[in-house]
BASETI-243196 format. One record per residue (C-alpha): residue in one letter; x, y, z. Coordinates in Angstrom, 1 decimal, decimal comma. Last residue first. Example, Ala and Ser with C-alpha at 12.3 -4.5 7.8 and 13.67 -1.06 7.14 Angstrom:
BEGIN
- res / x / y / z
- S / 13,7 / -1,1 / 7,1 $
- A / 12,3 / -4,5 / 7,8 $
//
This chain:
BEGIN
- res / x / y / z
- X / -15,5 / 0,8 / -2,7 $
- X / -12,3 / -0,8 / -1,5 $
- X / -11,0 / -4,3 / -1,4 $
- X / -7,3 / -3,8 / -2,9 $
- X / -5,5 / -3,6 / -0,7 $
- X / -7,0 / -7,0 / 1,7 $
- X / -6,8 / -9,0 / -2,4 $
- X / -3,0 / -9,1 / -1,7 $
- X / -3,7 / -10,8 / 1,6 $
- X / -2,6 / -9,6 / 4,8 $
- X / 0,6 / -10,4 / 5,9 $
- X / 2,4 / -6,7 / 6,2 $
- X / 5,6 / -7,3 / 4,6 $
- X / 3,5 / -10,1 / 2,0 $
- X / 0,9 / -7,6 / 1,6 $
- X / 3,6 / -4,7 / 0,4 $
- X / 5,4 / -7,2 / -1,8 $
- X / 2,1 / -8,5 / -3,7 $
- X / 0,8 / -4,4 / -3,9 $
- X / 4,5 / -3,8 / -5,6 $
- X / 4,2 / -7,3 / -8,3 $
- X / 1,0 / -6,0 / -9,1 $
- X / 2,1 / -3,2 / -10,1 $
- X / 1,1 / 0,2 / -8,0 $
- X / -0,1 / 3,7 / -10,0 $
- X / 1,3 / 6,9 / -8,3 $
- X / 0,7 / 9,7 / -6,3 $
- X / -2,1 / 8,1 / -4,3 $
- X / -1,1 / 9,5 / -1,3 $
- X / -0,1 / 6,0 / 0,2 $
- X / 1,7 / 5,4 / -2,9 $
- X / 4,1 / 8,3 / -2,9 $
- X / 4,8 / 7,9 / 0,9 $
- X / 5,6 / 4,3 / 0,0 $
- X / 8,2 / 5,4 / -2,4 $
- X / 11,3 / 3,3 / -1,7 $
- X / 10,5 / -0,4 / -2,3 $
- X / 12,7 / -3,2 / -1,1 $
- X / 9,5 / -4,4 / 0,7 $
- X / 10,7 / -4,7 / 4,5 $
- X / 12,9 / -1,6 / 3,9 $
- X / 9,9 / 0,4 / 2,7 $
- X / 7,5 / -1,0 / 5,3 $
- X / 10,4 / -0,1 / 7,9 $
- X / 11,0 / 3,3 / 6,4 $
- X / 6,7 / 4,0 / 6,2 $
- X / 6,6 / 3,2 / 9,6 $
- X / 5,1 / 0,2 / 11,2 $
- X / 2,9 / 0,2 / 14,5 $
- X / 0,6 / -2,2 / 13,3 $
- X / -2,6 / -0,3 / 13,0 $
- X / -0,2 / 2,3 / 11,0 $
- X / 0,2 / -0,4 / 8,1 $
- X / -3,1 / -1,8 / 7,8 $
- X / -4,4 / 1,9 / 7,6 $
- X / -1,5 / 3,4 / 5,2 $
- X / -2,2 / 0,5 / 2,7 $
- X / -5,6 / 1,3 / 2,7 $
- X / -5,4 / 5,0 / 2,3 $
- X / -3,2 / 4,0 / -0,5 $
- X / -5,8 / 1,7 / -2,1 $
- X / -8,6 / 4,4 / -1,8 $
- X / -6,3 / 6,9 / -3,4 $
- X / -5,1 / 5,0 / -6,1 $
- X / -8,8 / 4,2 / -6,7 $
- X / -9,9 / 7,8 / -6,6 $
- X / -7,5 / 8,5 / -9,3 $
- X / -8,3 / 5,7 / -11,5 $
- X / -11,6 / 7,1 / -11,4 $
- X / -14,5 / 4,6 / -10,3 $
//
């Protein structure tokens, strides 16, 4: 898979879990300490491990939950 799909694919993720519990991308961003959700629900960047930990924590799932995608 293209690191560009899988960006993508782990964004969309992200943006699912996140909108199926009534979150917004401010209160996901102040819950993580990290400021460019929008960028990595588009896929517009490459997520650490240490970013993809912080986001499952804030929206307890686990970390392997993002990053499950075909």
């Amino acid at each position: 898979m293209d690191e560009r799909i899988l960006f993508l694919k782990i964004g969309k993720k992200i943006k699912e879990i996140r909108e199926s519990q009534n979150m917004t991308q401010e209160e996901l961003a102040a819950d993580t300490n990290i400021e460019n959700i929008g960028r990595l629900e588009t896929g517009n960047t490459n997520p650490t491990i240490r970013t993809l930990y912080k986001i499952s924590k804030a929206l307890k799932v686990r970390l392997k939950d993002l990053v499950d995608v075909d």
